[in-house]
C-alpha positions as MATLAB code, in Angstrom:
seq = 'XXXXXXXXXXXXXXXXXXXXXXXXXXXXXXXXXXXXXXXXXXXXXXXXXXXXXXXXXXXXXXXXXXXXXXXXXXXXXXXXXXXXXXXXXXXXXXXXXXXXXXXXXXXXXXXXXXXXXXXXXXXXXXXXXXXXXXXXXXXXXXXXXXXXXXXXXXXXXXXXXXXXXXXXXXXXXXXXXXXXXXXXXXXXXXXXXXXXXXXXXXXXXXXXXXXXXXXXXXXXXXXXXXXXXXXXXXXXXXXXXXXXXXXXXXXXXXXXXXXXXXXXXXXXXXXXXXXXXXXXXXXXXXXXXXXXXXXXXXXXXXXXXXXXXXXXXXXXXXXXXXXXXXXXXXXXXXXXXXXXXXXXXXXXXXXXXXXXXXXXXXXXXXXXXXXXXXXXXXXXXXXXXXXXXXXXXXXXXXXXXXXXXXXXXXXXXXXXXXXXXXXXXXXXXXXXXXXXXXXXXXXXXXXXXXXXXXXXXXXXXXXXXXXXXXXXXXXXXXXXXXXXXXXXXXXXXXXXXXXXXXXXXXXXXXXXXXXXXXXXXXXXXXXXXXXXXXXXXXXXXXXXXXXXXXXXXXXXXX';
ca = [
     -14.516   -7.728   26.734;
     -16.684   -7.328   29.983;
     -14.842   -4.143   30.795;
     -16.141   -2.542   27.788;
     -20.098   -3.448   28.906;
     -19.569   -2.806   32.370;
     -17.345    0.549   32.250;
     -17.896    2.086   28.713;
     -14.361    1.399   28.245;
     -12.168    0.012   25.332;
      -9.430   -0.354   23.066;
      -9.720   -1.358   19.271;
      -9.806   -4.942   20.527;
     -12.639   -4.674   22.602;
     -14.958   -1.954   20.254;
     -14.480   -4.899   17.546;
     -15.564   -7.500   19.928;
     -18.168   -5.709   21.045;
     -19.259   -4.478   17.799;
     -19.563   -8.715   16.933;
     -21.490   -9.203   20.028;
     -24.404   -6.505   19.498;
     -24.682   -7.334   15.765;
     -24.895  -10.984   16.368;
     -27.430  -10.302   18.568;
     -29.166   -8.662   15.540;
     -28.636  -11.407   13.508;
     -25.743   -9.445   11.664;
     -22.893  -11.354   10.598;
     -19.396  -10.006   11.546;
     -15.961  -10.868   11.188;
     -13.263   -9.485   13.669;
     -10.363   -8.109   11.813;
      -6.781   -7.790   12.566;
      -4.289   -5.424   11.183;
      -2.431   -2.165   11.160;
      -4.198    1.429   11.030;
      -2.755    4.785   10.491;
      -0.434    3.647    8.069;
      -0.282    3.229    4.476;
      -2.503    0.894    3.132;
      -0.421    0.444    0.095;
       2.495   -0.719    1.905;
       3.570   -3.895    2.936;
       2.090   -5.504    6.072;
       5.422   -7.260    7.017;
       7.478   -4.647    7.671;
       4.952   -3.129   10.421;
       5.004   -7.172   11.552;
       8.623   -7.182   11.716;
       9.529   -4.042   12.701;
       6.994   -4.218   15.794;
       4.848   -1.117   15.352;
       2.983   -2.034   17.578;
       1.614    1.351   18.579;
      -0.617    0.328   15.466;
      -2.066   -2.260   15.631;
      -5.361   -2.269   15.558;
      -8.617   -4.392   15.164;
     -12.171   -3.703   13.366;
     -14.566   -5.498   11.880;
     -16.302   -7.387    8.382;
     -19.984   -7.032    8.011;
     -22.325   -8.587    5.600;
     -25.258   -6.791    4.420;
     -27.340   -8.459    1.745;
     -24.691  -10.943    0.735;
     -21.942   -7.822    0.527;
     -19.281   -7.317    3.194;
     -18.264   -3.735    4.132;
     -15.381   -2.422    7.065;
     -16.689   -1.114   10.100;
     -14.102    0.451   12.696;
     -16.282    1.499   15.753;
     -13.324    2.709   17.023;
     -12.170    5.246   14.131;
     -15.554    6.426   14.130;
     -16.198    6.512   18.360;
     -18.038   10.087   19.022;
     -15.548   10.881   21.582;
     -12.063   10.719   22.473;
     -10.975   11.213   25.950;
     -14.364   11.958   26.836;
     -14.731   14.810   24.974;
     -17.275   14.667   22.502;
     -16.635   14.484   18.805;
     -18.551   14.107   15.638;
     -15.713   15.915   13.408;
     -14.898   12.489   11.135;
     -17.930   10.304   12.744;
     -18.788    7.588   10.028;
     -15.747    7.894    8.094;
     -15.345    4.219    8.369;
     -18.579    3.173    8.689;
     -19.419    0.839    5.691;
     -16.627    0.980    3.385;
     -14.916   -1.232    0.447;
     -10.751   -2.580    1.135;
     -10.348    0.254   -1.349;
     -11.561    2.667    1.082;
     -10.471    2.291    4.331;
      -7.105    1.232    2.411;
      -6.279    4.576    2.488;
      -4.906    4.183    5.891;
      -5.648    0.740    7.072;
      -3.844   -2.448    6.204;
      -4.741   -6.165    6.954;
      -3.657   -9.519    5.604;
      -6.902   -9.583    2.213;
      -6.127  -13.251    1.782;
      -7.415  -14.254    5.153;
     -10.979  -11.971    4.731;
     -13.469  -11.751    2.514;
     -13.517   -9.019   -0.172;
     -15.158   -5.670    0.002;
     -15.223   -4.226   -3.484;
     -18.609   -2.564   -3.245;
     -18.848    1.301   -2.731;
     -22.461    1.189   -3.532;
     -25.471   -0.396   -1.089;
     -27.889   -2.857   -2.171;
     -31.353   -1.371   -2.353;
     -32.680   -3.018    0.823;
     -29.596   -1.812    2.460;
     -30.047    1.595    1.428;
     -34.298    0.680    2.758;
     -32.787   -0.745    6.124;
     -30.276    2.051    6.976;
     -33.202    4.882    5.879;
     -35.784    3.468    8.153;
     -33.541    3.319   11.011;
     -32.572    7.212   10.648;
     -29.450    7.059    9.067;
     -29.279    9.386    5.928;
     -27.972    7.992    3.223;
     -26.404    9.936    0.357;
     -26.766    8.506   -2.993;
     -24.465    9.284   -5.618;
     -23.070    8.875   -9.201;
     -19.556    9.792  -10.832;
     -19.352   10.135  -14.599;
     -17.380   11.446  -16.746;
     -18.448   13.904  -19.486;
     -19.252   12.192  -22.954;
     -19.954    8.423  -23.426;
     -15.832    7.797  -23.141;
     -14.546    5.821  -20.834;
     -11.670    7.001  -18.589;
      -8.449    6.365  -20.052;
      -6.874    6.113  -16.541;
      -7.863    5.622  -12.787;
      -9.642    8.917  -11.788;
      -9.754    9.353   -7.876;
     -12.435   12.212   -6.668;
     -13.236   13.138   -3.336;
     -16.334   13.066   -1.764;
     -16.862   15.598    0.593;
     -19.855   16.098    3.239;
     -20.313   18.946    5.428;
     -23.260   20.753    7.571;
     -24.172   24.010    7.169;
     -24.831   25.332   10.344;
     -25.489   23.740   13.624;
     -23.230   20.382   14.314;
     -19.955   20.326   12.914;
     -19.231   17.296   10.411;
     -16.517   16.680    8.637;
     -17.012   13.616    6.143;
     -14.792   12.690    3.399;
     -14.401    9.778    1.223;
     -11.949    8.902   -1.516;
     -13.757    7.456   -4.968;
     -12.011    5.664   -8.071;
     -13.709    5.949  -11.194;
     -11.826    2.975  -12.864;
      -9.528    3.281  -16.076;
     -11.724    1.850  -19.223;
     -15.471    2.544  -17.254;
     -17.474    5.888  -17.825;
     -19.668    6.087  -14.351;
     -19.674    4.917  -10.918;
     -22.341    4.809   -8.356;
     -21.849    5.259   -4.887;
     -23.495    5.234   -1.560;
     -23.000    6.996    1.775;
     -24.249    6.585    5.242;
     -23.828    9.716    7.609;
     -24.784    9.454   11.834;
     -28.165    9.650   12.857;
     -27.670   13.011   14.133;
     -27.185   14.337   11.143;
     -30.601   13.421    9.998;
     -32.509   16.868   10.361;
     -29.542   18.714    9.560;
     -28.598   20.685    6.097;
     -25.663   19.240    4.356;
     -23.479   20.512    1.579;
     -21.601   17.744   -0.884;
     -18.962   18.790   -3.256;
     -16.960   16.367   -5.222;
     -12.928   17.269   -6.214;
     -10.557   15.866   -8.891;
      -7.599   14.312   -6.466;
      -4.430   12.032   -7.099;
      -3.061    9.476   -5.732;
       0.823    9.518   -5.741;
       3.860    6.860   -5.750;
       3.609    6.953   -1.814;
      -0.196    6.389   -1.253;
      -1.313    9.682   -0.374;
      -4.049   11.981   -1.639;
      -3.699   15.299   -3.339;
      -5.838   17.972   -4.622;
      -5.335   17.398   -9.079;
      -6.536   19.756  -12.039;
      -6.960   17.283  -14.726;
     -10.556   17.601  -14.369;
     -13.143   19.845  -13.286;
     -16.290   19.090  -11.736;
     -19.925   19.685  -12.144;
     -22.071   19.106   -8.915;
     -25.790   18.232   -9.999;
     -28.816   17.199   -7.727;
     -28.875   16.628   -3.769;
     -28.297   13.746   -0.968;
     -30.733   11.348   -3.274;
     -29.752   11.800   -6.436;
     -25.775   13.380   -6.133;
     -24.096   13.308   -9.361;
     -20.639   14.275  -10.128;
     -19.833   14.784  -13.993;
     -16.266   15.129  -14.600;
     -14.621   17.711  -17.365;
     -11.157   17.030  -18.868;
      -9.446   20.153  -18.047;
      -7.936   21.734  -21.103;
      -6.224   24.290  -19.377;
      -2.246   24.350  -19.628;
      -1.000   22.052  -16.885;
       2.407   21.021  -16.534;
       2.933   17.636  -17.572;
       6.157   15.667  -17.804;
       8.375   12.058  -18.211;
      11.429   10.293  -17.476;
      13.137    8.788  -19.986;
      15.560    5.293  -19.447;
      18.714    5.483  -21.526;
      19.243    3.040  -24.536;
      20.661   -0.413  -23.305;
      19.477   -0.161  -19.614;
      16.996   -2.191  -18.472;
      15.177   -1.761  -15.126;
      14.920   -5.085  -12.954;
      13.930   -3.905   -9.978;
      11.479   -1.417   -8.747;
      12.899    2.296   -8.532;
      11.223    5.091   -6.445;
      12.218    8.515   -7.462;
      11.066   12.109   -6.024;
      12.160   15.749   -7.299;
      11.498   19.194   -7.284;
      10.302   22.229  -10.067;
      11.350   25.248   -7.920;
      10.185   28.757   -9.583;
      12.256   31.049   -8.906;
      11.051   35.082   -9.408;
      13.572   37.817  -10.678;
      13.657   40.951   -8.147;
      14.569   44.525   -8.869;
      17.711   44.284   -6.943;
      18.888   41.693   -9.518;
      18.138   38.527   -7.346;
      15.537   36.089   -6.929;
      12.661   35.226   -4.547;
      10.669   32.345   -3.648;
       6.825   32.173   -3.276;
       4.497   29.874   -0.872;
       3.840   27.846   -3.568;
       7.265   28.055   -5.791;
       7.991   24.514   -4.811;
       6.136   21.869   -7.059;
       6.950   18.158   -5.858;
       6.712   15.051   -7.702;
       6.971   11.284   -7.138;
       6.646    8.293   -8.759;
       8.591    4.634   -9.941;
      10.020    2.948  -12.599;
       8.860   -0.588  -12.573;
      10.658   -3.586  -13.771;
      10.798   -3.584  -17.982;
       9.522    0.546  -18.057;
      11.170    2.690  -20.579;
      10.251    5.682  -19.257;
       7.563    6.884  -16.579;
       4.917    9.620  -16.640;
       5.459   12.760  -13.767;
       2.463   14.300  -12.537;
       2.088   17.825  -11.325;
      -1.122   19.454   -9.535;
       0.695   22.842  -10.784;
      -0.318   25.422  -13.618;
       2.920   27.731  -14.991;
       3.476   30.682  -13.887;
       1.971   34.212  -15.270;
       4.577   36.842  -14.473;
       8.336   36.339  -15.745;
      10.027   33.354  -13.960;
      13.236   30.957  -13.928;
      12.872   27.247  -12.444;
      15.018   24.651  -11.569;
      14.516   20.942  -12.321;
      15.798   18.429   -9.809;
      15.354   14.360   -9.153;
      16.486   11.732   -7.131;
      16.270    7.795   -6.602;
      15.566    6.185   -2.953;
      18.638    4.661   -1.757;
      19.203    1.512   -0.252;
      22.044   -0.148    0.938;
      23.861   -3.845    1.472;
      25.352   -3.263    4.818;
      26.728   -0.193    4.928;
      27.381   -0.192    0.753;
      24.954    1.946   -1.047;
      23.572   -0.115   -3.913;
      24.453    1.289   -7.274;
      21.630    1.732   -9.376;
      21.545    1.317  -13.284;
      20.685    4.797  -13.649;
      22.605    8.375  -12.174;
      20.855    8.139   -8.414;
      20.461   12.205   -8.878;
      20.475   14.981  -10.540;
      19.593   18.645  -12.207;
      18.071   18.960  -15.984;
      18.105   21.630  -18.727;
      15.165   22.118  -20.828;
      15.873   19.282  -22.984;
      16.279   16.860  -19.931;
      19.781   16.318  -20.235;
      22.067   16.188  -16.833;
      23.485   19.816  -16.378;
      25.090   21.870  -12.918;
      23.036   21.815   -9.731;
      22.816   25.794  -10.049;
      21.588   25.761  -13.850;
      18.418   27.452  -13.635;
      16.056   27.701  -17.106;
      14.746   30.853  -18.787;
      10.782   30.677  -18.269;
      10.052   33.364  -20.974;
      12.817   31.180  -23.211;
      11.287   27.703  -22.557;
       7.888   27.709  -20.647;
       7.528   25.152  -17.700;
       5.049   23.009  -20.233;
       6.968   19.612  -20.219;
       9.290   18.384  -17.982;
      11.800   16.223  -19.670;
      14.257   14.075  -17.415;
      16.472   11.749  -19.737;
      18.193    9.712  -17.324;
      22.423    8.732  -17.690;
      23.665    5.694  -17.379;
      25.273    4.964  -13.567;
      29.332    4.527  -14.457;
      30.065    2.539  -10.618;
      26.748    0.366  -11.691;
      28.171   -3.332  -12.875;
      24.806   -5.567  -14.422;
      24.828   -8.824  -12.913;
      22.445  -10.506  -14.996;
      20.498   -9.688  -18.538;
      16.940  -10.354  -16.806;
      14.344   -7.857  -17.264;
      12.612   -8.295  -13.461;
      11.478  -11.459  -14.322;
      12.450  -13.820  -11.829;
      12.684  -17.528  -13.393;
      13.176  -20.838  -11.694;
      16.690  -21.081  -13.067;
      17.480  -16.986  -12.988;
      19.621  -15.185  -11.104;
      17.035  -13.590   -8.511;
      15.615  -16.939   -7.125;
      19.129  -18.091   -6.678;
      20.259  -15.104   -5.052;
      16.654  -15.888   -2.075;
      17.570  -19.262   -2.078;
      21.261  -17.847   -0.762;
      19.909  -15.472    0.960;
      17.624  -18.173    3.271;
      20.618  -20.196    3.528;
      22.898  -17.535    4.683;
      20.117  -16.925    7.511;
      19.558  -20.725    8.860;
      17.169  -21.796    6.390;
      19.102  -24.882    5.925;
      20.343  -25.145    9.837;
      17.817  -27.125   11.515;
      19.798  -28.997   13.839;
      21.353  -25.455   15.223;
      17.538  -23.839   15.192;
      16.264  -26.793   17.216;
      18.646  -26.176   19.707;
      17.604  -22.188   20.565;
      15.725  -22.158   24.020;
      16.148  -18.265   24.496;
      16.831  -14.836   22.839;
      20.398  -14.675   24.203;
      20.804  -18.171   22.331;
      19.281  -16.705   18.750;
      21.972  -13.110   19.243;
      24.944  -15.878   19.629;
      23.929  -17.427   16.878;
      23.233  -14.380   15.042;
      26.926  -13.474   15.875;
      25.750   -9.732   15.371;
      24.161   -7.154   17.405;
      20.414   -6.684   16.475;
      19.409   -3.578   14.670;
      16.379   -2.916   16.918;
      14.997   -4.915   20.307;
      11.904   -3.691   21.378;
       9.963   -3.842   24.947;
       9.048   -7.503   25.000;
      12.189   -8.350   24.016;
      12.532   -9.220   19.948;
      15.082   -8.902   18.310;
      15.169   -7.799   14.989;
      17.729   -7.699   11.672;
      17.410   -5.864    8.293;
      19.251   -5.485    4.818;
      19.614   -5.135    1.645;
      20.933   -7.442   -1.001;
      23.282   -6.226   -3.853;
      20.306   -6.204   -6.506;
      17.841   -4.037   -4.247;
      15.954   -7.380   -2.313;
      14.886   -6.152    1.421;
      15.593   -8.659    4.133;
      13.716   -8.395    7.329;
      14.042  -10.792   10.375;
      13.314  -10.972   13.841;
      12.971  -13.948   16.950;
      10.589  -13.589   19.790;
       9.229  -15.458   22.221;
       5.663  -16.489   23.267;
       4.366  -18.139   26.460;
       1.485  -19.822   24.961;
       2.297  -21.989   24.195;
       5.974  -21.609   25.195;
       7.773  -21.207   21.929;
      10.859  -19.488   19.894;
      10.062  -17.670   16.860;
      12.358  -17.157   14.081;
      10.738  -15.039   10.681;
      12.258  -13.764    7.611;
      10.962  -12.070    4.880;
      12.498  -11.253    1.751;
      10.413   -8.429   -0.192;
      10.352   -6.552   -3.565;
      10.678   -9.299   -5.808;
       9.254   -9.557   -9.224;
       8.039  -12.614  -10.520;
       6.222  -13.012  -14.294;
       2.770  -14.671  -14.265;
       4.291  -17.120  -16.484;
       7.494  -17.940  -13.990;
       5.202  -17.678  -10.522;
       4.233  -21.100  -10.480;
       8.023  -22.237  -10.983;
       8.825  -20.120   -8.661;
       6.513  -21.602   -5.548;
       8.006  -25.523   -6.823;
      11.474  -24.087   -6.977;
      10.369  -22.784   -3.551;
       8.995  -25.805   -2.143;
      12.031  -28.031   -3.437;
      14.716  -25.913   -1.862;
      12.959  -26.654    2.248;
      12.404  -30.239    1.106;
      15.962  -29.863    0.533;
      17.040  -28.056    3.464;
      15.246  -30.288    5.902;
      16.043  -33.836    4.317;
      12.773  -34.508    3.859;
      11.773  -36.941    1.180;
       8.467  -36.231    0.388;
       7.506  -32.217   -1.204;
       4.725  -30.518    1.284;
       1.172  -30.154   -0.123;
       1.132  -26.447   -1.557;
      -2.103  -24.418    0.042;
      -3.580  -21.750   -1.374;
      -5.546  -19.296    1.040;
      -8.396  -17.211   -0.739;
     -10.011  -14.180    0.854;
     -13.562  -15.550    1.995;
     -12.799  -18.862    0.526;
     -10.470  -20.071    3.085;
      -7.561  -22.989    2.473;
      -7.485  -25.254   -0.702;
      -4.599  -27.388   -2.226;
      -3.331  -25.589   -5.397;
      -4.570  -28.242   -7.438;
      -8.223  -27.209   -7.279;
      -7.053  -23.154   -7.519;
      -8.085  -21.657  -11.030;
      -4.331  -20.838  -11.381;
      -4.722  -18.578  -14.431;
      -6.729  -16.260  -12.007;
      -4.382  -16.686   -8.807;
      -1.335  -14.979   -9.750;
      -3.362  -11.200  -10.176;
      -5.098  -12.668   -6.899;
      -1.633  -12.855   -4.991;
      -0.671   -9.631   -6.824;
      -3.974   -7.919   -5.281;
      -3.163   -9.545   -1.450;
      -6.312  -11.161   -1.803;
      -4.895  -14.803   -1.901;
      -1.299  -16.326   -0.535;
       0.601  -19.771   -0.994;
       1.129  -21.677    2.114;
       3.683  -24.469    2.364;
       4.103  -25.856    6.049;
       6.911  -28.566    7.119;
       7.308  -30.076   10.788;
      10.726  -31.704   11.767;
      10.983  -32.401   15.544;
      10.254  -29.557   17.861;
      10.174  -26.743   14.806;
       7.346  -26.083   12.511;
       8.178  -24.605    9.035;
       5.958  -22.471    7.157;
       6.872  -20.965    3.636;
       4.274  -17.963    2.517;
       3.923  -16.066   -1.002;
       2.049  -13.103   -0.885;
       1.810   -9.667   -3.047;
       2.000   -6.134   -2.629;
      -0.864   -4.665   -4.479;
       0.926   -1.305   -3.660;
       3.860   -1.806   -6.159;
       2.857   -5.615   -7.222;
       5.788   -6.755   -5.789;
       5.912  -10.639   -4.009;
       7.337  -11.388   -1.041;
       8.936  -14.769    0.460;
       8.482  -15.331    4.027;
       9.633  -18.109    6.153;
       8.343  -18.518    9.616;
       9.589  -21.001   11.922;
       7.813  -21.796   15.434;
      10.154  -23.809   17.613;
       8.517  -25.368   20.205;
       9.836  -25.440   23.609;
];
């Protein structure tokens, strides 16, 4: 960290330390935060982990402000890069909620303290005021005393009207079942005498975490930096809406992303058709465990002038080896009007049937064979925790006495008996799949210096486990490395809380822990120690697709 006093020079690292050291000296409390940025918040942190991007990792901090904690990344928000100065997205990530700086940062929420605050105490608000910063004050609501019958996302945008450039934006969620929000921004001091412009925009989040412009509701801008109010207006106006329908007697178990395609397509004189900028309307979205049929969303109006169109989707593939995994449903396909399966060239009549509804009706997958009648539910004695428990097996879980003897990467590839998938510059090695009902596998080994040791993870993700089966689940869990190891005593089950730190499950309110895990705000923690290895199980969610993961790290001492 000296390097950063004594040169003005840093990496995330040392911006985050310093950032601690300046704000303790304030009497500030911090909290120095580890993660990934420029990624998708919504994801899962273990495959960055286990993959090894490590071109992203990246550290910020926690503050507390009047008993409230907010993200602060003095890095993301430095006023120059390369030396060149900067002040285009200055402040972006200056006092946000996990919600906010989500969007393209992700960090282990169990381990911190929440930030679910987009508004600043009034003494804040005093503080930051008094020492220059201005501070935009602001309100969402929508029209009427109803309360929003889904998440509504609007973005916030800040700009100056003449002299420096800023370019400020911030993503807000008016939340399903509330009618207003109040929010609060802080902009950089040398913005203070300058004229600013705020406009707020209806935008959607989609299946992959990303932000696009919507036209489900129009705004109405009222007011100025103190008293900003955004009132939002159901638009009425003829959007294209749309759903995808699951055939009788098929029953999703497993997550299932799908994308597609509306492509308008505009008769010529020469008999032909053409293809506008904008004649391409995208969708994407997933079926979740137990769905009979999911809602498509398009930021599109229909067409004016005489058209055709084209209605395409498709489901992400995955594959066991070098098998693709058959899905329950057709993996692809092109629909008529009514949503039934017809050629790939069929293209539909606009003036006939106008692009109103989108209808896709699914078909049952003829090479799919159902292995089990559960509905994504996994339960202690169901087919899904059987199939991890074979899976951990299968990879050593269950083979201490040939783990204890690894001393060296070369040792973990011979055991391995297979080439790794990936090794990256320091020298891990790292193996991936997919089981036969859609489970990702990830593992790696790697090796540290200090202390000198072997590690050995694997993670087993998108699994989906009932709030009335979790709890099972971790015993089942903790039962199966009892077994594994010989032990003859079960391990003390841990819960880690954000801000709350480690407790034994016992004293957990477990009604409230399983949307906690769902949320990433709290994980289970089992830890066993036989001779030179250290075991620890971890259950964690996704809150991206509320999926759970299984992890297994092992640190074999050297």
């Amino acid at each position: 960290m000296r390097p950063t006093f004594l040169y003005g020079r840093a990496v995330c690292n040392g911006f985050a330390h310093a950032t601690s050291v300046l704000l303790g000296k304030m009497g500030v409390e911090t909290i120095y935060v580890t993660g990934y940025a420029g990624v998708n918040g919504y994801d899962d942190i273990d495959k960055y982990e286990l993959l090894n991007y490590k071109d992203a990792l990246h550290a910020w901090n926690l503050v507390k402000l009047d008993s409230k904690y907010y993200h602060l990344d003095t890095t993301w928000n430095q006023g120059s890069i390369n030396e060149v100065p900067t002040t285009a997205n200055k402040y972006n990530y200056f006092l946000v909620s996990d919600e906010q700086i989500a969007n393209d940062h992700i960090w282990r929420k169990g381990f911190y303290p929440k930030s679910q605050d987009d508004s600043y105490n009034p003494q804040t608000v005093k503080d930051l005021k008094t020492k220059g910063y201005p501070i935009i004050s602001g309100e969402i609501t929508l029209q009427g005393n109803a309360n929003a019958k889904e998440d509504i996302w609007v973005d916030i945008a800040v700009r100056t009207i003449r002299n420096k450039n800023l370019s400020f934006n911030r993503i807000m969620k008016l939340d399903k079942g509330t009618n207003s929000k109040s929010f609060s921004l802080a902009i950089g001091k040398e913005f203070a005498n300058e004229d600013l412009t705020i406009n707020g925009s209806n935008v959607t989040l989609d299946a992959k975490g990303y932000y696009s412009s919507a036209l489900l509701y129009n705004t109405v801008i009222e007011g100025g930096v103190e008293d900003f109010k955004v009132i939002l207006e159901p638009n009425h106006v003829n959007v294209v809406k749309g759903k995808m329908i699951v055939p009788d007697g098929i029953t999703i178990e497993s997550r299932l992303d799908f994308g597609g395609s509306v492509t308008i397509y505009r008769p010529t004189e020469t008999g032909g058709f053409s293809l506008g900028e904008n004649d391409m309307i995208t969708f994407s979205g997933n079926l979740q465990p137990g769905d009979r049929e999911a809602q498509l969303e398009f930021n599109s109006l229909p067409p004016e002038a005489k058209y055709y169109y084209t209605i395409k989707y498709n489901f992400a593939e995955t594959y066991a080896g070098e098998t693709l995994v058959q899905l329950p449903v057709q993996h692809s396909g092109t629909v008529d009007h009514t949503g039934n399966i017809v050629a790939e060239d069929h293209k539909i009549d606009g003036s006939k049937y106008p692009l109103e509804e989108v209808i896709i009706k699914l078909s049952k997958n003829k090479l799919w064979i159902p292995t089990s009648n559960q509905t994504g539910k996994v339960t202690v004695d169901g087919t899904a925790i059987k199939e991890i428990k074979e899976k951990l097996k299968e990879h050593h879980m269950g083979s201490h006495a040939a783990l204890k003897k690894l001393k060296t990467i070369n040792d973990a590839q011979a055991l391995e008996k297979a080439k790794p998938v990936e090794v990256d510059s320091n020298g891990t090695i790292y193996y991936s799949e997919n089981t036969a009902s859609g489970i990702e596998v990830f593992r790696s080994y790697s090796k540290t210096s200090n202390p000198e040791a072997l590690g050995y993870n694997i993670t087993l993700n998108k699994i989906y486990i009932s709030k009335e089966d979790y709890l099972g689940t971790i015993g089942e869990l903790n039962e199966f490395l009892k077994n594994s190891l010989n032990e003859k005593k079960l391990a003390d089950i841990y819960v880690y809380t954000s801000g709350e730190g480690s407790k034994k499950l016992g004293a957990v309110d477990k009604s409230a822990l399983y949307n906690e895990i769902l949320k990433g705000y709290a994980q289970i923690n089992i830890s066993y120690k036989k001779d030179n290895i250290t075991y620890t199980l971890s259950i964690y969610g996704s809150p991206y697709d509320k999926s759970i993961s299984v992890s297994i790290r092992t640190n074999i001492a050297l």
